[in-house]
C-alpha positions in Angstrom: 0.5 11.4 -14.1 -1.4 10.8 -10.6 -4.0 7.9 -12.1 -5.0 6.0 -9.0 -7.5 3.1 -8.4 -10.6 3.5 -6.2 -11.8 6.0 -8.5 -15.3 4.6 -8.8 -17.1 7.7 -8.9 -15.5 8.0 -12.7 -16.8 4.0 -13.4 -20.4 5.2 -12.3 -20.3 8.3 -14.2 -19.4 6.2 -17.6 -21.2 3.3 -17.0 -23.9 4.0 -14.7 -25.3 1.9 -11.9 -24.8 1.7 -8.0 -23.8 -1.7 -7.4 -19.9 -1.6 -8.5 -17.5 -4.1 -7.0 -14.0 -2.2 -6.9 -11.2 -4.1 -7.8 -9.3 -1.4 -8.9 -7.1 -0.9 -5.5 -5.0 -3.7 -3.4 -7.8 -3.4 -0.3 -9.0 -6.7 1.2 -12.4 -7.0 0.6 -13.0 -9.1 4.0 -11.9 -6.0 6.0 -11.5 -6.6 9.4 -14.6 -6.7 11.7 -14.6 -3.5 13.1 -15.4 -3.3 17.3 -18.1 -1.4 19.1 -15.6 1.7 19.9 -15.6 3.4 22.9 -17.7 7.1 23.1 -14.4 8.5 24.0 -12.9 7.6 20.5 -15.4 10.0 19.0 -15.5 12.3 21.7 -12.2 12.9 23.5 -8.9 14.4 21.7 -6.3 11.1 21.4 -4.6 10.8 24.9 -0.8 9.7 24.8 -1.5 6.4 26.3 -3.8 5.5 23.6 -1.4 6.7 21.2 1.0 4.4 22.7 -0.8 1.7 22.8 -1.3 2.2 19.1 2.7 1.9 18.7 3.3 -0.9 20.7 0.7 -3.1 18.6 2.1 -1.9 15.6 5.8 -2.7 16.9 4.2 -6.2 17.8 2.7 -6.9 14.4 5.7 -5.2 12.3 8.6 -7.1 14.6 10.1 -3.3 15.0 11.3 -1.7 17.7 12.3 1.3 15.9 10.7 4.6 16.5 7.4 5.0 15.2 5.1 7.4 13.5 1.3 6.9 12.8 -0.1 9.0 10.7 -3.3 9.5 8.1 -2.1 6.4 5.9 0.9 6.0 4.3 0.4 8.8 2.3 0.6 11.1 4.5 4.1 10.3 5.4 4.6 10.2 1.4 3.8 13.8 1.6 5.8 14.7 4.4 9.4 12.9 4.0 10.4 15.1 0.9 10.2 18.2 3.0 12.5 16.3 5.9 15.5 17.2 4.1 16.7 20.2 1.3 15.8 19.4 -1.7 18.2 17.4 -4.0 18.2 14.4 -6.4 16.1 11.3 -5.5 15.7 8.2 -7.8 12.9 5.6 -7.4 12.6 2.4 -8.9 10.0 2.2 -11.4 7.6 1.8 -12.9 5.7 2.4 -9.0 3.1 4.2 -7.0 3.2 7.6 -8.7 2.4 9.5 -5.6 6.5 9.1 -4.7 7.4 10.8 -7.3 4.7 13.6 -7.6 5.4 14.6 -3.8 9.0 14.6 -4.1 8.6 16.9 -7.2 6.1 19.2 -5.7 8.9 19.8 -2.9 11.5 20.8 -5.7 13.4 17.5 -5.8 14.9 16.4 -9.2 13.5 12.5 -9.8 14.6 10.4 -11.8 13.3 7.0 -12.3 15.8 4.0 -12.6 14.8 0.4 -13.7 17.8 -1.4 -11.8 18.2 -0.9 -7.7 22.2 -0.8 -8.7 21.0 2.4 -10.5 19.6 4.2 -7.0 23.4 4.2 -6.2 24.6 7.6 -5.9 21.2 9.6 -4.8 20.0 11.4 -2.0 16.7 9.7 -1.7 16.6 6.5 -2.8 12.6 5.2 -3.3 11.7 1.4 -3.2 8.3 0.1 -2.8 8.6 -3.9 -2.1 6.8 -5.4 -2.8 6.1 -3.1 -5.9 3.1 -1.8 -6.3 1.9 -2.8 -9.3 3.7 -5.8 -10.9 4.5 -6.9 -7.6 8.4 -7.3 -8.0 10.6 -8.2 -4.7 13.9 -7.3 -3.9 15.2 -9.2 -1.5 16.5 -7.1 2.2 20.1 -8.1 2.1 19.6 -6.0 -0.9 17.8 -3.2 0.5 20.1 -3.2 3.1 23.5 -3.3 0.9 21.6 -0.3 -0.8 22.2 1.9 3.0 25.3 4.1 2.9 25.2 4.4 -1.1 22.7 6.6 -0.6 21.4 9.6 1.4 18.3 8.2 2.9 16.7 5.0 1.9 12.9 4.7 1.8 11.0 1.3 1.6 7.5 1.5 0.8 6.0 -2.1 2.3 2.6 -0.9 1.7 1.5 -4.2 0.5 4.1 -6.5 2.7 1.6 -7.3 5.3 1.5 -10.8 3.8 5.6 -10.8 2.8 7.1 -10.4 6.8 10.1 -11.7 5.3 10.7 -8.9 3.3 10.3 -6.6 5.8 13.0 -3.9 6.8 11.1 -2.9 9.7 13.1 -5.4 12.0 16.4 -2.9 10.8 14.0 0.2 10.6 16.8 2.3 14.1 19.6 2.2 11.6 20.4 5.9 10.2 19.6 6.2 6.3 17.0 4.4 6.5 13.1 4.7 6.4 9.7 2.4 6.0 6.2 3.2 5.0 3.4 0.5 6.1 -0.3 0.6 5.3 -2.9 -0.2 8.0 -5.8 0.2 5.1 -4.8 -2.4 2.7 -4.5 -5.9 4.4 -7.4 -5.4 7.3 -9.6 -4.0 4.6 -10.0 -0.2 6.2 -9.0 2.2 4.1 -11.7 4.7 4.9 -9.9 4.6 8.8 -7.4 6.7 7.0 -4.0 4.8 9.7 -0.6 3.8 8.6 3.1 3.9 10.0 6.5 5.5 9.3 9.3 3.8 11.0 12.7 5.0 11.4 15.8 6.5 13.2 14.6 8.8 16.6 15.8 12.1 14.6 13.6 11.5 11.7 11.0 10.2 13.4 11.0 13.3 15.8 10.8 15.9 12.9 7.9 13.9 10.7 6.3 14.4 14.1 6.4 18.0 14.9 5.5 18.2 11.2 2.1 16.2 11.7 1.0 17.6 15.0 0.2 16.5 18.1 -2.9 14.4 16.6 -1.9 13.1 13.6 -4.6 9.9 13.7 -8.3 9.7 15.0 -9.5 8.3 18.3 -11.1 6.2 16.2 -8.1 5.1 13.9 -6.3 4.6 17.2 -9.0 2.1 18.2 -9.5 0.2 15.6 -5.9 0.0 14.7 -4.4 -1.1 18.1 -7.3 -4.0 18.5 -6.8 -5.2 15.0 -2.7 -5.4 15.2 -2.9 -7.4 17.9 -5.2 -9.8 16.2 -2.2 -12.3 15.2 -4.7 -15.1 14.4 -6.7 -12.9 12.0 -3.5 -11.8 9.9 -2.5 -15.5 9.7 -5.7 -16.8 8.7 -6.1 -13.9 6.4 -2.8 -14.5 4.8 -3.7 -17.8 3.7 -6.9 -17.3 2.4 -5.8 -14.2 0.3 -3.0 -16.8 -1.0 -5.3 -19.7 -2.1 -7.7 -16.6 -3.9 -4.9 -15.2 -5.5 -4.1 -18.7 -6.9 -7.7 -19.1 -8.1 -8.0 -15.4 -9.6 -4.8 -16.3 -12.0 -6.3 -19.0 -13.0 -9.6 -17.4 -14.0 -7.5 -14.4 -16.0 -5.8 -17.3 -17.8 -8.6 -18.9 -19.1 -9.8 -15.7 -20.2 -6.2 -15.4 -22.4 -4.6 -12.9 -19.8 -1.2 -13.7 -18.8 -0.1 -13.4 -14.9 3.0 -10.3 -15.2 3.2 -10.2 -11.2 1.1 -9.5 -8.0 1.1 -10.1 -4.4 -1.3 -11.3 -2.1 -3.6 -8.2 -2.8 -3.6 -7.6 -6.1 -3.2 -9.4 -9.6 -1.3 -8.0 -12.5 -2.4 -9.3 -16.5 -1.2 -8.6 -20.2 -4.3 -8.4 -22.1 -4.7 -8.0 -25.5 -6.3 -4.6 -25.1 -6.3 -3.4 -21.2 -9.1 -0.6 -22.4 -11.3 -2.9 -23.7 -10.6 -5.7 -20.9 -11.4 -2.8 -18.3 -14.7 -2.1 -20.7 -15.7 -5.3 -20.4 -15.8 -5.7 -17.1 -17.3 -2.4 -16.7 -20.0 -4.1 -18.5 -20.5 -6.5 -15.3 -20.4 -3.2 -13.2 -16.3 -4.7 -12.1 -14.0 -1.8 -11.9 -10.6 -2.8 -12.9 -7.5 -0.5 -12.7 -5.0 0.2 -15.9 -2.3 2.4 -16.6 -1.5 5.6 -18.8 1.9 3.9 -19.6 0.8 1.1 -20.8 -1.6 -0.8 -23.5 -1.9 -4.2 -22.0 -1.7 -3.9 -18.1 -4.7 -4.7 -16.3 -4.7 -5.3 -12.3 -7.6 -6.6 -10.1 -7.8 -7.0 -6.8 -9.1 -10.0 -5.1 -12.9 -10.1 -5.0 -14.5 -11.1 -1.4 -18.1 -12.6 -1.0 -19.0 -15.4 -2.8 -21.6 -13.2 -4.9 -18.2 -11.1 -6.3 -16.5 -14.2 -7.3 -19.2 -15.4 -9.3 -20.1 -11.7 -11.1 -16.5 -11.7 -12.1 -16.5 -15.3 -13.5 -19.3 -14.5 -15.6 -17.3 -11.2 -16.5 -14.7 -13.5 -17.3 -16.3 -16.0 -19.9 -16.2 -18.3 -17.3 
């Protein structure tokens, strides 16, 4: 089923009101300050230089020096890496983002969701998202890595591992069999920019290419994206406060009787009693929350951002 959070125009139509904090999505809510941009970002068609640019600052913040892809989000490479290859049997470790397996369905693949890495052994794509999205599982990269050669093509989604480098595979992303997704929107708080990367091997990367055009991203996205990559000193400050909130949102669900299953740095995963009537009642405090068709006790919030958030969702909370 492709449920997804950030679906806040269904909270509004149940609940009514305007004023809704989302937490039903992994996106910082202290997004990076975006820059006065340019009149040639909105004007002019993306040159190559800027493009460029764009690459070398994600290369920079990703420690990869693999070829590189931007494109609309990660999602839009979701969409395009079934069609990079006929069509056989992928397995992806689950329960994950259900986009991975809708696309590779929709391209006539046979999926098959496995609850053990061992069990991705044997397929022709192999589908990991680590740090998981949504229980926020981990699998270490000597893993991953042991995982290359067992399988036809390997692809790590690290949409969330902005906070995690040491789980990153982009550092091995040149090595055949292997591809990784990252997420621009998530950790610098800009979805709506619409940027994230596929890095791989120069013959996959040159086919997801001719697939996406010859402009793939926005001036703007290009803008944005290359000044806030650079911005080392943001990311490590933003890293540590998103660890010391995440910290303080666990223990707020615990006094409220939620147990912690998993998260990252992003997000927060909780057993509730009832996950409908936890999502209800924050509802009732205009807090969208984000659960799952699979399951009667999951519940996962983001992290709230202004002060004014954190106290709306304390009082949601009992607190």
């Amino acid at each position: 089923m492709r449920d997804h959070g950030g679906n806040i125009d269904f909270a509004r139509a149940t609940y009514g009101g305007d004023d809704w904090i989302d937490l039903s999505t992994g996106i910082n809510r202290y997004p990076y300050p975006i820059p006065l941009l340019p009149p040639e970002a909105w004007t002019a068609l993306p040159t190559r230089a800027a493009m460029a640019g764009l690459i070398q600052a994600a290369g920079a913040a990703y420690d990869c020096t693999a070829p590189m892809l931007a494109l609309a989000g990660a999602q839009a490479a979701i969409q395009s890496i079934p069609r990079l290859t006929k069509p056989g049997r992928a397995r992806i470790l689950a329960p994950t983002y259900n986009e991975h397996a809708a696309a590779l369905r929709a391209a006539g693949w046979q999926v098959e969701e496995v609850r053990e890495p061992a069990a991705l052994a044997g397929a022709d794509l192999a589908v990991v998202v680590n740090p998981n999205n949504p229980d926020g599982r981990v699998i270490a990269p000597s893993d991953l890595l042991a995982l290359i050669g067992q399988v036809g093509m390997l692809l790590v989604d690290e949409s969330f591992a902005d906070p995690r480098p040491d789980l990153s595979l982009a550092p091995f992303a040149a090595r055949d069999g292997l591809l990784v997704l990252r997420s621009f929107g998530k950790f610098y708080g800009l979805a709506g920019v619409r940027l994230g990367f596929v890095l791989g091997a120069q013959d996959a990367i040159a086919a997801l290419s001719d697939m996406a055009g010859p402009w793939p991203v926005s001036g703007a996205a290009i803008e944005i994206g290359t000044r806030a990559l650079a911005d080392h000193d943001w990311a490590a400050a933003t890293i540590l406060r998103l660890r010391e909130e995440a910290t303080r949102i666990d223990t707020l669900a615990a006094n409220a009787g939620w147990r912690l299953v998993g998260g990252t740095e992003l997000f927060r995963l909780y057993h509730a009693p009832d996950a409908h009537q936890a999502q209800a009642q924050l509802a009732r405090h205009r807090i969208w929350s984000r659960i799952f068709p699979y399951s009667d006790h999951w519940v996962r919030l983001g992290l709230p951002g202004t002060p004014s958030e954190w106290e709306r969702l304390i009082m949601a909370l009992g607190g």
